[in-house]
C-alpha positions in Angstrom: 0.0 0.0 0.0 1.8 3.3 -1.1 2.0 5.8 1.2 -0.8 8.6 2.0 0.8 12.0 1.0 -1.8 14.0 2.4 -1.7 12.1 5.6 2.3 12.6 6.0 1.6 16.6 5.2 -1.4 17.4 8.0 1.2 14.8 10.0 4.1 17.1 9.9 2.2 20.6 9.9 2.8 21.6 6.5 0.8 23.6 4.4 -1.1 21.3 1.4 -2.3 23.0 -1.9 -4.8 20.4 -4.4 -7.0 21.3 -7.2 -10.3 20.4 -8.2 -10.9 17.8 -11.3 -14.3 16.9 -12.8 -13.0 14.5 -15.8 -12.3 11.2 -15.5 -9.6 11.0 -17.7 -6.4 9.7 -16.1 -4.0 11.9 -18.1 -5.3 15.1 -16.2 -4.1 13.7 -13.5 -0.7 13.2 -14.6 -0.7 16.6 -16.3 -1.1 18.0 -13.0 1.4 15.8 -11.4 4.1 16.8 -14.4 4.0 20.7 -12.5 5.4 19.6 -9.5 3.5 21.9 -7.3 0.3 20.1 -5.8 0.2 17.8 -2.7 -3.5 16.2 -4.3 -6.0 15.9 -6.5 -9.6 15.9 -5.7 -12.1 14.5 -8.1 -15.7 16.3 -7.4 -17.3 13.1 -7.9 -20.6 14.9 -6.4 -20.8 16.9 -9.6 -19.5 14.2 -12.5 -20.5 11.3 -14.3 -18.0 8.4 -13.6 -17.9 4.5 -13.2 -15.8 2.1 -10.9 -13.3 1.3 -13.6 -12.8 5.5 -13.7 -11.4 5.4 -9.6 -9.2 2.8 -9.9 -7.8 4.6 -13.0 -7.6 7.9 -11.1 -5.8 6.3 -8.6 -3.4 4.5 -10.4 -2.6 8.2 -12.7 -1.7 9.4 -8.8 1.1 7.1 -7.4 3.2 7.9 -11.3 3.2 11.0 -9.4 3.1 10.6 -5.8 0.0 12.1 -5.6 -2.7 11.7 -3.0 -6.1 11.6 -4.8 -9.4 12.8 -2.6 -12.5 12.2 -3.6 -15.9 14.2 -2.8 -19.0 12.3 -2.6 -22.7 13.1 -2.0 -24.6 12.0 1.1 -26.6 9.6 -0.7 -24.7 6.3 -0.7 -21.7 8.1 0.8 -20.4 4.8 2.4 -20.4 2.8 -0.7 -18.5 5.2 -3.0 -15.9 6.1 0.3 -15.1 2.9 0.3 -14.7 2.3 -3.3 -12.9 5.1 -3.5 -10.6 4.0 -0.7 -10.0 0.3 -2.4 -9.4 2.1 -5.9 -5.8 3.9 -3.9 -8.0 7.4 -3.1 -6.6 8.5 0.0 -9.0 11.0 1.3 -12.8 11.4 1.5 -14.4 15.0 1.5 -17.9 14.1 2.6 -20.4 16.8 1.6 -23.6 17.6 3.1 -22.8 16.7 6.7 -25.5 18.0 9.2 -24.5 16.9 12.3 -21.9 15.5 14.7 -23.4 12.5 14.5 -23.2 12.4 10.4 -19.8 13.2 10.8 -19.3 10.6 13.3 -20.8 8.0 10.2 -18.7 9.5 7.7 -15.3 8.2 9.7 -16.6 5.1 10.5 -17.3 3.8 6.9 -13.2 4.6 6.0 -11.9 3.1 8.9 -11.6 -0.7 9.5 -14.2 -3.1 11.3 -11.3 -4.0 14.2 -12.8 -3.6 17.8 -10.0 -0.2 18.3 -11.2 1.3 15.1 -14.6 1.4 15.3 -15.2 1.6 11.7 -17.4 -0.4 9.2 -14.6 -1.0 6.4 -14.3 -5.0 6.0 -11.4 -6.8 4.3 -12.1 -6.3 0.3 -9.5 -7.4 -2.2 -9.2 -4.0 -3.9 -6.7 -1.9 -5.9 -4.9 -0.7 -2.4 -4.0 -4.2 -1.3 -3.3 -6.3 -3.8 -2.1 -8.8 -3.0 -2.8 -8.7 0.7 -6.7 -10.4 0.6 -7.7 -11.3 4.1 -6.2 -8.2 6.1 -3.6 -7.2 7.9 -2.0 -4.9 10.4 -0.8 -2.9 7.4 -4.4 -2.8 6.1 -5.6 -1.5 9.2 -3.2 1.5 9.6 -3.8 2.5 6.0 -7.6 3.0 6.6 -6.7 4.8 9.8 -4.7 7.0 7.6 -7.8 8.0 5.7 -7.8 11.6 5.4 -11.4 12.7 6.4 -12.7 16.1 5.5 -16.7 17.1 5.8 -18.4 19.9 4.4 -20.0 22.3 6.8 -22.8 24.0 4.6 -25.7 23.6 6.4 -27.4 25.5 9.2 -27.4 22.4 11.5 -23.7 22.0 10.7 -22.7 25.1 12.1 -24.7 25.2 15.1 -23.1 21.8 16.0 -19.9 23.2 14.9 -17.8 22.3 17.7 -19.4 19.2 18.5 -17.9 17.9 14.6 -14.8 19.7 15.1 -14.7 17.2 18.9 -15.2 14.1 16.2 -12.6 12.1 16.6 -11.1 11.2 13.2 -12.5 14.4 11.7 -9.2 15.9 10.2 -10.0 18.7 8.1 -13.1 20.9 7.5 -14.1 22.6 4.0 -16.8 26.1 4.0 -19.4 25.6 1.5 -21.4 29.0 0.8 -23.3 28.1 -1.7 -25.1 25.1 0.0 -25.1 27.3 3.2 -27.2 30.1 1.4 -29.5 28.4 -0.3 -29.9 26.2 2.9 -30.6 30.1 5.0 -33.5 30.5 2.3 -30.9 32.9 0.5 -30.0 31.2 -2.8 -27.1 32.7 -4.4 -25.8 34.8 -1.9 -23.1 34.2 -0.8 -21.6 37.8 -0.1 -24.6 38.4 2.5 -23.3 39.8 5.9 -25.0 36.5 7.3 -23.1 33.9 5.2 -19.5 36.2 5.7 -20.2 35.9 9.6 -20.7 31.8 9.7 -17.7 31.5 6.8 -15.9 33.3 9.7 -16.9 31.8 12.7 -16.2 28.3 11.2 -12.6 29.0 10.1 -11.6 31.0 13.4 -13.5 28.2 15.9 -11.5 25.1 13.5 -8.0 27.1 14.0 -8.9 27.4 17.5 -10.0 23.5 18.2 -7.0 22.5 16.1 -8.8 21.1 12.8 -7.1 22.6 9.8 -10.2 24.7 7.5 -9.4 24.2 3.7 -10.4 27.5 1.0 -11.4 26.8 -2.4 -10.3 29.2 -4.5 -11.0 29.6 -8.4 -8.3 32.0 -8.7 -5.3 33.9 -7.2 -7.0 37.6 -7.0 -6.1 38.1 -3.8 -9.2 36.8 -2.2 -6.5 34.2 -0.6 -4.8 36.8 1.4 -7.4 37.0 4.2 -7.4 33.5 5.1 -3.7 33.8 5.1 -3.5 36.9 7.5 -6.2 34.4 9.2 -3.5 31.5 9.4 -5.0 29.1 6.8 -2.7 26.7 5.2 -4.2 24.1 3.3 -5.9 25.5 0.1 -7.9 24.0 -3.2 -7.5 26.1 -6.5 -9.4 26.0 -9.6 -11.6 23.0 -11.4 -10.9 21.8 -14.8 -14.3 22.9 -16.0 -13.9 26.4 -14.8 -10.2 26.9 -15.7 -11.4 25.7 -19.9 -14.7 27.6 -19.4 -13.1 30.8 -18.8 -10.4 30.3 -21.7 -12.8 29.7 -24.1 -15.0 32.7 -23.3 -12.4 35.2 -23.1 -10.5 34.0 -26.2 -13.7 33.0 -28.2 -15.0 36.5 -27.8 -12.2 38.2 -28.3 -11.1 36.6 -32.1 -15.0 36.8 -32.3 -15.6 40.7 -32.1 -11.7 40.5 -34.1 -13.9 38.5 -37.1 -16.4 41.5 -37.0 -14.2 44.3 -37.3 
């Protein structure tokens, strides 16, 4: 079992940086890998179409480049595609839609091992991460215990429960969703509102203050990253495939476009 990237990073105290991918197409992957600059890869599974054959190809596309790969997965059937994921060589699970201490409670169990210290639901499966190691081992154990578990907090009930998630032990990382969180307030689409800037802030300053690491998702360096710096954030998420071609392809299209018409 190769080792967990991520893990060794939040481990030593060092700052990660990932990026966001919605294709399943393994070569991405490695594209990202050839710059040399990102800690992981997370695959919005939540938002894309993909297949079982797709995660163990994902996975594979991240040990060429020592790359931890993180997955994001909705609440429906969250168990069976975390652990999927986690067999295919993913190793982190951002679980989204997380109401409550007790949901976050769930979403560790199902990524760590069914052993009477673990406390999790994760039998032995022959999978990607362990060939060929079917029937366990100690080995097997530690590497679900590495399991990098992150949970949204986007919903009203989240934050009021804040601190009782952040207590959650195996909870390792926490990721701000405004959009969810607004529409979830009865305020769809905004996400500038005084109300949604106070929660953003109360749930970053209360995580650096219980010692669980917030992570910012940024679509680009404009110096919206500085605050969260000045804040003492270190583990950031820039940018999504879709975004990053959408925004080429507008700018450039338009501008040869209106060129054409002149």
């Amino acid at each position: 079992m190769r080792p967990n990237i991520l893990r060794q990073r939040l481990q030593q105290g060092a700052p990660t940086l990932g990026t966001h991918i919605h294709t399943t197409w393994p070569s991405m992957v490695e594209a990202i890998g050839h710059t040399g600059h990102y800690d992981y890869v997370e695959f919005v599974a939540e938002y894309a179409p993909f297949d079982l054959h797709d995660l163990d190809n994902l996975g594979r596309a991240g040990d060429l480049y020592d790359l931890s790969m993180m997955i994001k997965v909705d609440a429906e059937h969250r168990a069976y595609v975390a652990q999927r994921a986690v067999g295919s060589g993913f190793h982190s699970v951002l679980f989204a839609d997380v109401r409550s201490a007790e949901d976050a409670a769930e979403c560790v169990r199902c990524v760590r091992a069914d052993h009477p210290d673990e406390g999790g639901t994760y039998g032995v499966a022959t999978r990607r991460f362990t060939y060929m190691g079917y029937g366990g081992s100690k080995a097997y154990v530690e590497a679900l215990r590495d399991v990098v578990v992150v949970v949204m907090i986007e919903k009203q009930s989240a934050v009021d429960q804040l601190e009782e998630i952040l207590d959650v032990d195996g909870v390792d990382m926490i990721q701000w969703g405004s959009a969810d969180y607004s529409m979830n307030i009865g305020r769809p689409g905004e996400r500038t509102i005084p109300e949604v800037l106070e929660a953003q802030e109360f749930i970053f300053r209360k995580a650096l203050e219980k010692g669980v690491p917030p992570r910012v998702e940024l679509n680009a360096l404009d110096g919206s990253q500085q605050p969260f710096l000045d804040m003492g954030v270190r583990h950031f998420c820039i940018g999504t495939d879709v975004t990053i071609l959408h925004s080429w392809w507008d700018d450039n299209g338009a501008q040869l476009r209106n060129e054409l018409k002149s």
